[in-house]
PDB file of N, CA, C, O and CB in Angstrom:
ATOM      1  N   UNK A   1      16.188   0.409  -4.882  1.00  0.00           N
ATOM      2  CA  UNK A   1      17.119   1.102  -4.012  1.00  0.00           C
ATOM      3  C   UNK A   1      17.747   0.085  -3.080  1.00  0.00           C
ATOM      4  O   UNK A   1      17.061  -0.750  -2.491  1.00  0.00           O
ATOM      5  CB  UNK A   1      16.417   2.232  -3.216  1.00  0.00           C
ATOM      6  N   UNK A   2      19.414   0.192  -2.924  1.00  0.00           N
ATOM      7  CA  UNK A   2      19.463  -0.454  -2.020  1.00  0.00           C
ATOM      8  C   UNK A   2      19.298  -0.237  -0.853  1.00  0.00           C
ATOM      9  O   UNK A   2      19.010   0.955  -0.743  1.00  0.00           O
ATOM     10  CB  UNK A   2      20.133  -0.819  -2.081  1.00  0.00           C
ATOM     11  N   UNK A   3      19.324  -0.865   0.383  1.00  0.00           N
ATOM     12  CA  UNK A   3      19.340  -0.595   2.241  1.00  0.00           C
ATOM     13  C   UNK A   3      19.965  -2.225   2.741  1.00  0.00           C
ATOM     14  O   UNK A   3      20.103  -3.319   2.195  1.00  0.00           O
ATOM     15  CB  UNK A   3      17.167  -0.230   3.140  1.00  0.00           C
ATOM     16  N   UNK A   4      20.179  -1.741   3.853  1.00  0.00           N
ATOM     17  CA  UNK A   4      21.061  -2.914   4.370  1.00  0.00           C
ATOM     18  C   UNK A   4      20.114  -3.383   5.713  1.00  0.00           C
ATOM     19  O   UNK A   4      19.961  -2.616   6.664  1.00  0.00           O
ATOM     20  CB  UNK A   4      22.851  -2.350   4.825  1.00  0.00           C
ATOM     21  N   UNK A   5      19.606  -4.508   5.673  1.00  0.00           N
ATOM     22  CA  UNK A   5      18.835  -5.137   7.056  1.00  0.00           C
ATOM     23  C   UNK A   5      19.833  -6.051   7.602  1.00  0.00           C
ATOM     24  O   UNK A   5      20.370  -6.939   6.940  1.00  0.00           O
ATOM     25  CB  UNK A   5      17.320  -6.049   6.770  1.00  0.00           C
ATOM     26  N   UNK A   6      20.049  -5.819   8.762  1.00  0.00           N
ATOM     27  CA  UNK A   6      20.703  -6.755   9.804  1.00  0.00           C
ATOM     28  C   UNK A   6      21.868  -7.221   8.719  1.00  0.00           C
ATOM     29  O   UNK A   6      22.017  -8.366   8.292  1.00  0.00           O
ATOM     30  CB  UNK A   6      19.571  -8.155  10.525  1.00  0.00           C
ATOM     31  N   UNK A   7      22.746  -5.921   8.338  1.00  0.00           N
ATOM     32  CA  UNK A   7      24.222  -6.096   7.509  1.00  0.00           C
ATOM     33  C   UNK A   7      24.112  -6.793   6.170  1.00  0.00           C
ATOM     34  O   UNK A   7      25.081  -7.049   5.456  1.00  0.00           O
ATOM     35  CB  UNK A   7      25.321  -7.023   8.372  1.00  0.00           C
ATOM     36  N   UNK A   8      22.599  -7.136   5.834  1.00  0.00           N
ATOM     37  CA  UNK A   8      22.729  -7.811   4.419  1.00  0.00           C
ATOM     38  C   UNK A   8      22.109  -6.746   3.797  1.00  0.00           C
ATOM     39  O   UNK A   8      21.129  -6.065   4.097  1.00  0.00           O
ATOM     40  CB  UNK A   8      22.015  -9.328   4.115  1.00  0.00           C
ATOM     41  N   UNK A   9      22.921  -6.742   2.817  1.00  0.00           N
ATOM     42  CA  UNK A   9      22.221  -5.619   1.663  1.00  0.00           C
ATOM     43  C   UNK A   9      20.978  -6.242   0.320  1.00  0.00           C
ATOM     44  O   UNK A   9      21.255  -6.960  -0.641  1.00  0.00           O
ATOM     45  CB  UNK A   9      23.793  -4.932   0.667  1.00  0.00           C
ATOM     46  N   UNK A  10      20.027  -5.843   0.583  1.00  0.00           N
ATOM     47  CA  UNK A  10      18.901  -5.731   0.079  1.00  0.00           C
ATOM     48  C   UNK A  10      18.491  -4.502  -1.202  1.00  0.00           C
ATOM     49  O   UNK A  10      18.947  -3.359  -1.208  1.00  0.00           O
ATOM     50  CB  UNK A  10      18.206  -5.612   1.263  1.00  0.00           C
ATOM     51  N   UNK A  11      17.521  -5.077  -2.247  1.00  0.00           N
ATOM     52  CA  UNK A  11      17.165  -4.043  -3.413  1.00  0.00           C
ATOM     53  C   UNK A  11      15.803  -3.697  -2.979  1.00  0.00           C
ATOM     54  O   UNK A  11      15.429  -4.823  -2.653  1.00  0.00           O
ATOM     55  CB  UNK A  11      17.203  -4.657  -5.059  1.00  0.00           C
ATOM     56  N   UNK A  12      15.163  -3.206  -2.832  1.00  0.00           N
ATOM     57  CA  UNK A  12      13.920  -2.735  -2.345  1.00  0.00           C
ATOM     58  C   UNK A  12      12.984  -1.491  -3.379  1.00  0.00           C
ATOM     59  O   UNK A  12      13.723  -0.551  -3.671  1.00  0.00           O
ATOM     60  CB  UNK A  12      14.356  -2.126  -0.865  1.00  0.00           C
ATOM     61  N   UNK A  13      12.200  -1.413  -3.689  1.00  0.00           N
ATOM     62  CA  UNK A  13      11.672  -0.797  -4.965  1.00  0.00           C
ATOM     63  C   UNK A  13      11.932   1.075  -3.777  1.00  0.00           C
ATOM     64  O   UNK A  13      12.294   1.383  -2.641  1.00  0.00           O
ATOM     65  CB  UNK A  13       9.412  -1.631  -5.661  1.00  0.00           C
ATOM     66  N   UNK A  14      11.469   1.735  -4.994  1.00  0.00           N
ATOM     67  CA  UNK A  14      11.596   3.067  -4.232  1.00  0.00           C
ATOM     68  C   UNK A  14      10.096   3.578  -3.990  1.00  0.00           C
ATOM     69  O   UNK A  14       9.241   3.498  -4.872  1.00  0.00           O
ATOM     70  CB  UNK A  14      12.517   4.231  -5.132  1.00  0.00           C
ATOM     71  N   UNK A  15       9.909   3.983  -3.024  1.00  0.00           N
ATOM     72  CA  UNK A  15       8.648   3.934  -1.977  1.00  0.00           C
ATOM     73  C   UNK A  15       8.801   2.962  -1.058  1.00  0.00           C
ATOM     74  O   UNK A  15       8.607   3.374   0.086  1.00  0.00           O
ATOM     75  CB  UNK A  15       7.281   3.663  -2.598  1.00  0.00           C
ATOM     76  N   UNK A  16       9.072   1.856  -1.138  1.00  0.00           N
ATOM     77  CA  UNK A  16       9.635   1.340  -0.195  1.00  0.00           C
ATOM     78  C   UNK A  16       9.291   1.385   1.777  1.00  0.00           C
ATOM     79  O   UNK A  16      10.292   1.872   2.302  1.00  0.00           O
ATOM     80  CB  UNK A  16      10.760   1.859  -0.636  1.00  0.00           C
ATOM     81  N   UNK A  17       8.654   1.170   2.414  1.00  0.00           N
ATOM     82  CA  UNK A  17       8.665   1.154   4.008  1.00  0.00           C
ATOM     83  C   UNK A  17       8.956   0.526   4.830  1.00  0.00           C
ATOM     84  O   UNK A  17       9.323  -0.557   4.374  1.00  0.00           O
ATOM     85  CB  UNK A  17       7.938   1.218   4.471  1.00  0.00           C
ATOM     86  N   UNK A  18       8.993   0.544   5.415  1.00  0.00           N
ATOM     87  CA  UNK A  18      10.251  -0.279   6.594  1.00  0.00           C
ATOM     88  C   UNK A  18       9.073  -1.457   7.081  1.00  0.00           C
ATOM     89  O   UNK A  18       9.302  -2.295   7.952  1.00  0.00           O
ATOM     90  CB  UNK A  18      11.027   1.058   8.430  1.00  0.00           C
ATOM     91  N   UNK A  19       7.941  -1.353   6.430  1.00  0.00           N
ATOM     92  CA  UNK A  19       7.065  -2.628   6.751  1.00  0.00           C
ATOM     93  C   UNK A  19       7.429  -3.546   5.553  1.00  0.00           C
ATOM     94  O   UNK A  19       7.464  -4.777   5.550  1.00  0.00           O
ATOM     95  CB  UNK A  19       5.310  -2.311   6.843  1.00  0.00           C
ATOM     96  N   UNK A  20       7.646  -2.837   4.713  1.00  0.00           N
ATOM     97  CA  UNK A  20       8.365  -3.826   3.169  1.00  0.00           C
ATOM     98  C   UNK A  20       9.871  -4.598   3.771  1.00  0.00           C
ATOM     99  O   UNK A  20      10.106  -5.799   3.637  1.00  0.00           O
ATOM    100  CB  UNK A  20       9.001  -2.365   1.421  1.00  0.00           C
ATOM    101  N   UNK A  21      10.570  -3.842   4.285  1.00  0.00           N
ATOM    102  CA  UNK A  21      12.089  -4.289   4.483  1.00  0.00           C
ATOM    103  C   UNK A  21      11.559  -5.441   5.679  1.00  0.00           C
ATOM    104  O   UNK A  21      12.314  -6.410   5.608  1.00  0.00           O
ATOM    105  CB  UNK A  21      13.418  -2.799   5.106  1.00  0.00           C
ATOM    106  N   UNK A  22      10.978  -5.552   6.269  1.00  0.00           N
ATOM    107  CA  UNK A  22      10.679  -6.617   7.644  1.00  0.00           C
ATOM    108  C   UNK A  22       9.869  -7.739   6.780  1.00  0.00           C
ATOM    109  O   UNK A  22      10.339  -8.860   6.976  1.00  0.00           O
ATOM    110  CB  UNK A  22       9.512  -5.817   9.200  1.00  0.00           C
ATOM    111  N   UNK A  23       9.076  -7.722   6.125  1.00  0.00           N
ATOM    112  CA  UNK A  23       8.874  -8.772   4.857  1.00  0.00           C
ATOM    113  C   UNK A  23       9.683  -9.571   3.800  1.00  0.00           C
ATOM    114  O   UNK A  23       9.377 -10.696   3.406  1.00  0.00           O
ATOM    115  CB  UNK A  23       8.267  -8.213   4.119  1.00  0.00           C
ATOM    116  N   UNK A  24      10.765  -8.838   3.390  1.00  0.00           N
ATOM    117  CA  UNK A  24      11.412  -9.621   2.669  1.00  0.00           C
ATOM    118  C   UNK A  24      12.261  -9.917   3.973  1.00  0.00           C
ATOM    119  O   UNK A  24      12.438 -11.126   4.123  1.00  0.00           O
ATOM    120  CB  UNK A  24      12.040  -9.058   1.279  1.00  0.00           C
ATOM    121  N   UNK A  25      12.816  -9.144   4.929  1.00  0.00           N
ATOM    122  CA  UNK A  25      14.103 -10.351   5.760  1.00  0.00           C
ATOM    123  C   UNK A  25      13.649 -11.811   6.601  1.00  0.00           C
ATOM    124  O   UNK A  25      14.260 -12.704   7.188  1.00  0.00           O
ATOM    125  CB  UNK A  25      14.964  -9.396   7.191  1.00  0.00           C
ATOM    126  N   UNK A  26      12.719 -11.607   6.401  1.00  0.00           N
ATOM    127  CA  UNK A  26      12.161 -13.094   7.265  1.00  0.00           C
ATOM    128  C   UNK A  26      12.591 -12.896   8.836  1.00  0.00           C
ATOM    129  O   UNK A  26      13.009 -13.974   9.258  1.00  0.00           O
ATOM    130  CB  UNK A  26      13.071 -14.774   6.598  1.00  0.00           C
ATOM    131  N   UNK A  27      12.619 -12.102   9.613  1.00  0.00           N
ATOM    132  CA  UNK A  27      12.645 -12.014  10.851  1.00  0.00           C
ATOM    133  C   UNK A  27      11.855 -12.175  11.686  1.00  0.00           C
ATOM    134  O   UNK A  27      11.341 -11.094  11.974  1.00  0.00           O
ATOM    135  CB  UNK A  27      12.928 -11.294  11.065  1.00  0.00           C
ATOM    136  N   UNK A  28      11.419 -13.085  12.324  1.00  0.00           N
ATOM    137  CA  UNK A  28      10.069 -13.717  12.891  1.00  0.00           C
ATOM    138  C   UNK A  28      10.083 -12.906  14.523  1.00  0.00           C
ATOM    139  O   UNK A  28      11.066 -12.864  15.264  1.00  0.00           O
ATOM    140  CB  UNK A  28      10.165 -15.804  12.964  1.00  0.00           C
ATOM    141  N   UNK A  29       8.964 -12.413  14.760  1.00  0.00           N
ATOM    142  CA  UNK A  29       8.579 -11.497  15.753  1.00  0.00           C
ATOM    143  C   UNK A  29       8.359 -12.424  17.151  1.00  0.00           C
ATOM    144  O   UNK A  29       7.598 -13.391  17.160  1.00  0.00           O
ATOM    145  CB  UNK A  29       7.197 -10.663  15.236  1.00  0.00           C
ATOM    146  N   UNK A  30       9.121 -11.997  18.309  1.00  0.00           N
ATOM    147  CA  UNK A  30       8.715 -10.829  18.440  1.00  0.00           C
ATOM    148  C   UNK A  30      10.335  -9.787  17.996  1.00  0.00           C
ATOM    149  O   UNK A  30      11.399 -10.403  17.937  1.00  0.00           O
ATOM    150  CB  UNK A  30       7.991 -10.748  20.105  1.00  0.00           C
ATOM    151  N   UNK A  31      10.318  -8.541  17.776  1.00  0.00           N
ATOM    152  CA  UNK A  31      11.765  -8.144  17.200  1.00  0.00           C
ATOM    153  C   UNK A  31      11.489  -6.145  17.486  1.00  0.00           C
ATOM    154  O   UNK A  31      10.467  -5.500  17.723  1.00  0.00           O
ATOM    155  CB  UNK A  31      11.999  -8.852  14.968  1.00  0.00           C
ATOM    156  N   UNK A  32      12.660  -5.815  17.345  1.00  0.00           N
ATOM    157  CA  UNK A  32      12.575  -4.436  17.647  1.00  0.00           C
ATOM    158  C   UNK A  32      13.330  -3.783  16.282  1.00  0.00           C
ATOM    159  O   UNK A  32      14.256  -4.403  15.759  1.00  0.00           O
ATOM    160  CB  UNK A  32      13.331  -4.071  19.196  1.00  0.00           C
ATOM    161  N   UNK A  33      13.062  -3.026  15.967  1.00  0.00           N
ATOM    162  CA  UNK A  33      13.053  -2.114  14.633  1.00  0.00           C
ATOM    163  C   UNK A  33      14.057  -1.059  14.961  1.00  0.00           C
ATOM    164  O   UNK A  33      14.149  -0.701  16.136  1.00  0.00           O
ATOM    165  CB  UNK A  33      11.512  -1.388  14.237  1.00  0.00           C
ATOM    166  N   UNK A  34      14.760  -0.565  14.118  1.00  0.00           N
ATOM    167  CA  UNK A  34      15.906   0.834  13.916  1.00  0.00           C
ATOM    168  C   UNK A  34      15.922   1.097  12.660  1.00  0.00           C
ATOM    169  O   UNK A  34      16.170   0.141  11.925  1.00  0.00           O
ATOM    170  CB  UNK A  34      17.542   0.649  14.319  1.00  0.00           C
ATOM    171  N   UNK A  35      15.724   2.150  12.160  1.00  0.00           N
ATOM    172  CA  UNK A  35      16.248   2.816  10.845  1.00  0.00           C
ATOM    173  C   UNK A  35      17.461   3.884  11.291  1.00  0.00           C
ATOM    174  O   UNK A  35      17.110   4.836  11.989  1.00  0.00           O
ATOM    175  CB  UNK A  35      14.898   3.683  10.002  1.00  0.00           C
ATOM    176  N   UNK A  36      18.738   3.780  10.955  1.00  0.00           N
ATOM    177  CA  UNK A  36      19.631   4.260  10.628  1.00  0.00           C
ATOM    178  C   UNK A  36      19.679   5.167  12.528  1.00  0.00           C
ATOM    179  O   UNK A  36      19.668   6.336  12.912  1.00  0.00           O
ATOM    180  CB  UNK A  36      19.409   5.042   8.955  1.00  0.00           C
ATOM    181  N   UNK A  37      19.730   3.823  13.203  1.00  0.00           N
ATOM    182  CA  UNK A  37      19.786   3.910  14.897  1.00  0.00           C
ATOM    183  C   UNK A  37      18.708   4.432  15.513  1.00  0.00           C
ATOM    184  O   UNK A  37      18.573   4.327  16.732  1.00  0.00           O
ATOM    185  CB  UNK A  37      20.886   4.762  15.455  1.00  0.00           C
ATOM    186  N   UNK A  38      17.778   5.083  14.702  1.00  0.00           N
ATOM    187  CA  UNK A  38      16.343   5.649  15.683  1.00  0.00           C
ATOM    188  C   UNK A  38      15.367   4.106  15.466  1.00  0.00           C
ATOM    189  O   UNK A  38      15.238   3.467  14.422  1.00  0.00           O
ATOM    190  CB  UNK A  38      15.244   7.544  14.744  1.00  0.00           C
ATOM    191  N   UNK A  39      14.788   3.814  16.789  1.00  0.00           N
ATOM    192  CA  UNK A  39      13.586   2.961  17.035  1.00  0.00           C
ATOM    193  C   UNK A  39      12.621   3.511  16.494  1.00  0.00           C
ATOM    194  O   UNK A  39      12.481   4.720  16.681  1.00  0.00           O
ATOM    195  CB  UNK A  39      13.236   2.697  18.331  1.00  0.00           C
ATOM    196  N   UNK A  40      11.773   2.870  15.755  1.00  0.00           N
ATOM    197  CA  UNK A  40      10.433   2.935  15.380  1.00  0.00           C
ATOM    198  C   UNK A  40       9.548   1.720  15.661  1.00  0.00           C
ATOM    199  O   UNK A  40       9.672   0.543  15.323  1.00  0.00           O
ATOM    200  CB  UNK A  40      10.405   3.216  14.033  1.00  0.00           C
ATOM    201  N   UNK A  41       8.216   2.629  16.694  1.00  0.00           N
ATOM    202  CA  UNK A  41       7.315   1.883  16.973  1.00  0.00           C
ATOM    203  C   UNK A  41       6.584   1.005  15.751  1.00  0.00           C
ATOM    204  O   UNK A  41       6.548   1.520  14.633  1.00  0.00           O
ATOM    205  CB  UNK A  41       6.525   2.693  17.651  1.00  0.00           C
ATOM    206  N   UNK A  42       5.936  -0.469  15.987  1.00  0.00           N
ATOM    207  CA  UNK A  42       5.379  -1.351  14.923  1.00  0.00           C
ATOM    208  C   UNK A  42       4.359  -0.431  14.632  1.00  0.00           C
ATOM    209  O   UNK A  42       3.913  -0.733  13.525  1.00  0.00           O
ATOM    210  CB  UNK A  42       4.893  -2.887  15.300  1.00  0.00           C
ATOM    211  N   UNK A  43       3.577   0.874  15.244  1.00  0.00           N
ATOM    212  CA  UNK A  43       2.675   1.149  14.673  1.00  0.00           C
ATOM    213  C   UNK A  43       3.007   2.058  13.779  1.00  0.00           C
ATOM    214  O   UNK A  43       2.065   2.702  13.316  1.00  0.00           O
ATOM    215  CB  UNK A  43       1.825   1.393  15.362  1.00  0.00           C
ATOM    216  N   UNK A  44       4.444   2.389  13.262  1.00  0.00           N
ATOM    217  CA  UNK A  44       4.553   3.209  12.145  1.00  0.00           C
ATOM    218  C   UNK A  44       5.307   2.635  11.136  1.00  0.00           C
ATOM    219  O   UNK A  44       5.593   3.302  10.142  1.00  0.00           O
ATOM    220  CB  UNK A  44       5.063   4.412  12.452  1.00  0.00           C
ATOM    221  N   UNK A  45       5.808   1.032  11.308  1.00  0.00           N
ATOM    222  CA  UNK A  45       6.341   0.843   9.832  1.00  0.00           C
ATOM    223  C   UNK A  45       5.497   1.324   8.883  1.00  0.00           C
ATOM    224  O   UNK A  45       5.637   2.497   8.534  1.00  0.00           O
ATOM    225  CB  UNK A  45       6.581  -0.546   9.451  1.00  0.00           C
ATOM    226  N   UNK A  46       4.515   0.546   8.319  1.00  0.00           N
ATOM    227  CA  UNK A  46       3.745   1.144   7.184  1.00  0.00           C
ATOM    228  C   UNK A  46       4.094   2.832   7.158  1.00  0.00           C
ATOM    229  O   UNK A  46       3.845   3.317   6.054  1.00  0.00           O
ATOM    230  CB  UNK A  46       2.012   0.813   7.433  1.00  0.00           C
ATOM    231  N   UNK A  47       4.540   3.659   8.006  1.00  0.00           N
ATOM    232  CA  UNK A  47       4.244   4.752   7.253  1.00  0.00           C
ATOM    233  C   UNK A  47       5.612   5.311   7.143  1.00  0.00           C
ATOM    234  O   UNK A  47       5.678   6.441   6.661  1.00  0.00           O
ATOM    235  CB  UNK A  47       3.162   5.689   7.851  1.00  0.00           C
ATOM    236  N   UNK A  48       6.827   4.676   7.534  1.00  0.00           N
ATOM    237  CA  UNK A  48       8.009   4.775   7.807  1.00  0.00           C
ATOM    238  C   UNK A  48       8.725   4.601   6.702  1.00  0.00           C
ATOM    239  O   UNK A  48       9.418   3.585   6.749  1.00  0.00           O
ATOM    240  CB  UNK A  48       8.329   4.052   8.720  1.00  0.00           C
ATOM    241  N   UNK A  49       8.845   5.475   5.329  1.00  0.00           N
ATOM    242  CA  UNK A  49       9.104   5.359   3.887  1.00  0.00           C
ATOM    243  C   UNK A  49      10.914   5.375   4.348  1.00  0.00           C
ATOM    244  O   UNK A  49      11.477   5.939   5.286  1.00  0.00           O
ATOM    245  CB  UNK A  49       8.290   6.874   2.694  1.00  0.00           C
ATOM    246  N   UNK A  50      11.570   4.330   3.016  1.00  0.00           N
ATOM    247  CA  UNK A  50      12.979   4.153   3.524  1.00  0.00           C
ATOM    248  C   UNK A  50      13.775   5.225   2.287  1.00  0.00           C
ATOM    249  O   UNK A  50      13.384   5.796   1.269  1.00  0.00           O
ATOM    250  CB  UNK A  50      13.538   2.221   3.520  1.00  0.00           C
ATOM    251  N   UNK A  51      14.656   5.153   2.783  1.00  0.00           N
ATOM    252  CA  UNK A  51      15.737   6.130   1.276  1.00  0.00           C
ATOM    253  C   UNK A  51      16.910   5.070   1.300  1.00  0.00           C
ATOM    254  O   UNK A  51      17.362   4.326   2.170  1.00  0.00           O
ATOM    255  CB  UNK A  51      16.633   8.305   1.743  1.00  0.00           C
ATOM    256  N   UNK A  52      17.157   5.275   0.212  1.00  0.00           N
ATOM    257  CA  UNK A  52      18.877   4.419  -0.419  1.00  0.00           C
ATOM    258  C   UNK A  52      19.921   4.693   0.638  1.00  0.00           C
ATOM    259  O   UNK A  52      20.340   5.762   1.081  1.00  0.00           O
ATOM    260  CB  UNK A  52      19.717   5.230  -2.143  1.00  0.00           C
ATOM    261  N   UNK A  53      20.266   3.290   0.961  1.00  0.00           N
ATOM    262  CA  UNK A  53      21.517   3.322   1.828  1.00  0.00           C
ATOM    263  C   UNK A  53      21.047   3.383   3.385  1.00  0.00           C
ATOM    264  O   UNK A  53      21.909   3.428   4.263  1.00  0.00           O
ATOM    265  CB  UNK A  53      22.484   4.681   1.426  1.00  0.00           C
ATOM    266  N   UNK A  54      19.935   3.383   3.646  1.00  0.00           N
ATOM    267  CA  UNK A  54      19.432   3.032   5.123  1.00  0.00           C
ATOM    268  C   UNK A  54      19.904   1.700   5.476  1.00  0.00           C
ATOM    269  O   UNK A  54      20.302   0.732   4.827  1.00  0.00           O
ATOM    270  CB  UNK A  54      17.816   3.043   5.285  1.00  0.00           C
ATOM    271  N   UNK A  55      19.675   2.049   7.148  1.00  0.00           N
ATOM    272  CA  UNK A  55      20.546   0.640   7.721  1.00  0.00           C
ATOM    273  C   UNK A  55      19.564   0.526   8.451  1.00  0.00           C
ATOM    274  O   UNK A  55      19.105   1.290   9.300  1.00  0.00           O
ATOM    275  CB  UNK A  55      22.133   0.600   8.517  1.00  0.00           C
ATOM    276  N   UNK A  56      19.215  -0.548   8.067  1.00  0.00           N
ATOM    277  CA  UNK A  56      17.695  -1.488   9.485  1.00  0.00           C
ATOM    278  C   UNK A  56      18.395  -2.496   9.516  1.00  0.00           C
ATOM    279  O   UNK A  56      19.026  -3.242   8.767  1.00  0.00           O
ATOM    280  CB  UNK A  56      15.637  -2.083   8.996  1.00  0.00           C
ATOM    281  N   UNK A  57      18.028  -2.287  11.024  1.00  0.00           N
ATOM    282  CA  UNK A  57      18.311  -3.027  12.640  1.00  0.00           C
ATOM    283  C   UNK A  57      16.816  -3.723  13.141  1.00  0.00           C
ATOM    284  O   UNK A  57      15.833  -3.089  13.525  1.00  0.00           O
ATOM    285  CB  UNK A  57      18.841  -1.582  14.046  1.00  0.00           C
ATOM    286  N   UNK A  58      16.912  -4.847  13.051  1.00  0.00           N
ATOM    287  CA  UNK A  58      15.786  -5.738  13.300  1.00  0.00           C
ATOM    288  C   UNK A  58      16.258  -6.534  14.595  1.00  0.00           C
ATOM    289  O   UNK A  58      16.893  -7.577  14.443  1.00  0.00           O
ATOM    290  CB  UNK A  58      15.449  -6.732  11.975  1.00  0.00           C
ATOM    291  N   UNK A  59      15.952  -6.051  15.884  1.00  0.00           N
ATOM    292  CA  UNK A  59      16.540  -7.116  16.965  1.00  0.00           C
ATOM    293  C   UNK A  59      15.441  -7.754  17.408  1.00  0.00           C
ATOM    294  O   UNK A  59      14.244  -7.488  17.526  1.00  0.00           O
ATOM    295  CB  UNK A  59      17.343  -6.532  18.240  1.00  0.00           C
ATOM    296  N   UNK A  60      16.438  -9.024  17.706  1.00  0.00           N
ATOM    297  CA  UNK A  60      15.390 -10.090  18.232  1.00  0.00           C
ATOM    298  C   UNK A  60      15.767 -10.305  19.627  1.00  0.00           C
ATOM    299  O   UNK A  60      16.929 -10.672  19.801  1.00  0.00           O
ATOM    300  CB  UNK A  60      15.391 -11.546  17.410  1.00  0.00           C
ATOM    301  N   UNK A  61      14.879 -10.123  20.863  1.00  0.00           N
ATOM    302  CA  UNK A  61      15.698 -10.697  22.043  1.00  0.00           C
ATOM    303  C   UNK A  61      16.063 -11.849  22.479  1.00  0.00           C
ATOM    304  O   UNK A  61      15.759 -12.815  21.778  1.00  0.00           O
ATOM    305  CB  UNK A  61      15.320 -10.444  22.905  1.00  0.00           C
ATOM    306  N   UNK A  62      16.622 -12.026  23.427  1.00  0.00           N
ATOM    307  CA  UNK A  62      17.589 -13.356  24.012  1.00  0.00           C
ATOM    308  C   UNK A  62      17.015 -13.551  25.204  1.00  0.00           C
ATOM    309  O   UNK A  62      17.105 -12.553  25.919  1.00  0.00           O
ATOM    310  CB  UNK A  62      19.306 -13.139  24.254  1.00  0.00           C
ATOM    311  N   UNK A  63      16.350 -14.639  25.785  1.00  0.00           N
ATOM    312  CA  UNK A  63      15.784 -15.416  26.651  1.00  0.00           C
ATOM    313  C   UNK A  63      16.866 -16.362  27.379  1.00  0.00           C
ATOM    314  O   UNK A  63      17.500 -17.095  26.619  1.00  0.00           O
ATOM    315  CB  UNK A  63      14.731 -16.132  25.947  1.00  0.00           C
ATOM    316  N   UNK A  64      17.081 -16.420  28.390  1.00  0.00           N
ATOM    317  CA  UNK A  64      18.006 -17.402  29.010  1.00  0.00           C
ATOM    318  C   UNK A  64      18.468 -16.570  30.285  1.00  0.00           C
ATOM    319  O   UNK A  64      18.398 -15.411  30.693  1.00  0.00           O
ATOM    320  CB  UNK A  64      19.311 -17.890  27.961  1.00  0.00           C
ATOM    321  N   UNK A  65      19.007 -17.861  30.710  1.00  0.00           N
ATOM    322  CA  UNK A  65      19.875 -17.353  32.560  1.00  0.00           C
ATOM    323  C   UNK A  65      21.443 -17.460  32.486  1.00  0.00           C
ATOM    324  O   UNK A  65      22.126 -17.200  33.477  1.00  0.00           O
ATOM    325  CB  UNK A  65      19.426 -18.734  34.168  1.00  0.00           C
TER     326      UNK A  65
END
């Protein structure tokens, strides 16, 4: 199935969880999670199953003055 992480589109098997999609993008933590604009806490990727055409939002914050 596809889904799109941080605007790149990705194939992802079907079952699929939004702890799978944060594995293949290589986004190194610490980072904040969205499926299709709702936040999900790290303690529910694993259970956070994705569908075709989802849009994850993986933010990373910005440190500086």
């Amino acid at each position: 199935m596809l889904i799109l992480i941080n605007q790149e589109m990705h194939d992802l098997p079907a079952g699929a969880t939004l702890q799978d999609a944060v594995a293949v993008s290589l986004v190194v933590p610490p980072f904040a999670a969205s499926v299709n604009a709702q936040f999900v806490p790290k303690s529910l990727y694993a259970q956070t199953i994705l569908n075709e055409n989802d849009q994850i939002d993986l933010i990373v914050p910005i440190t500086g003055g």
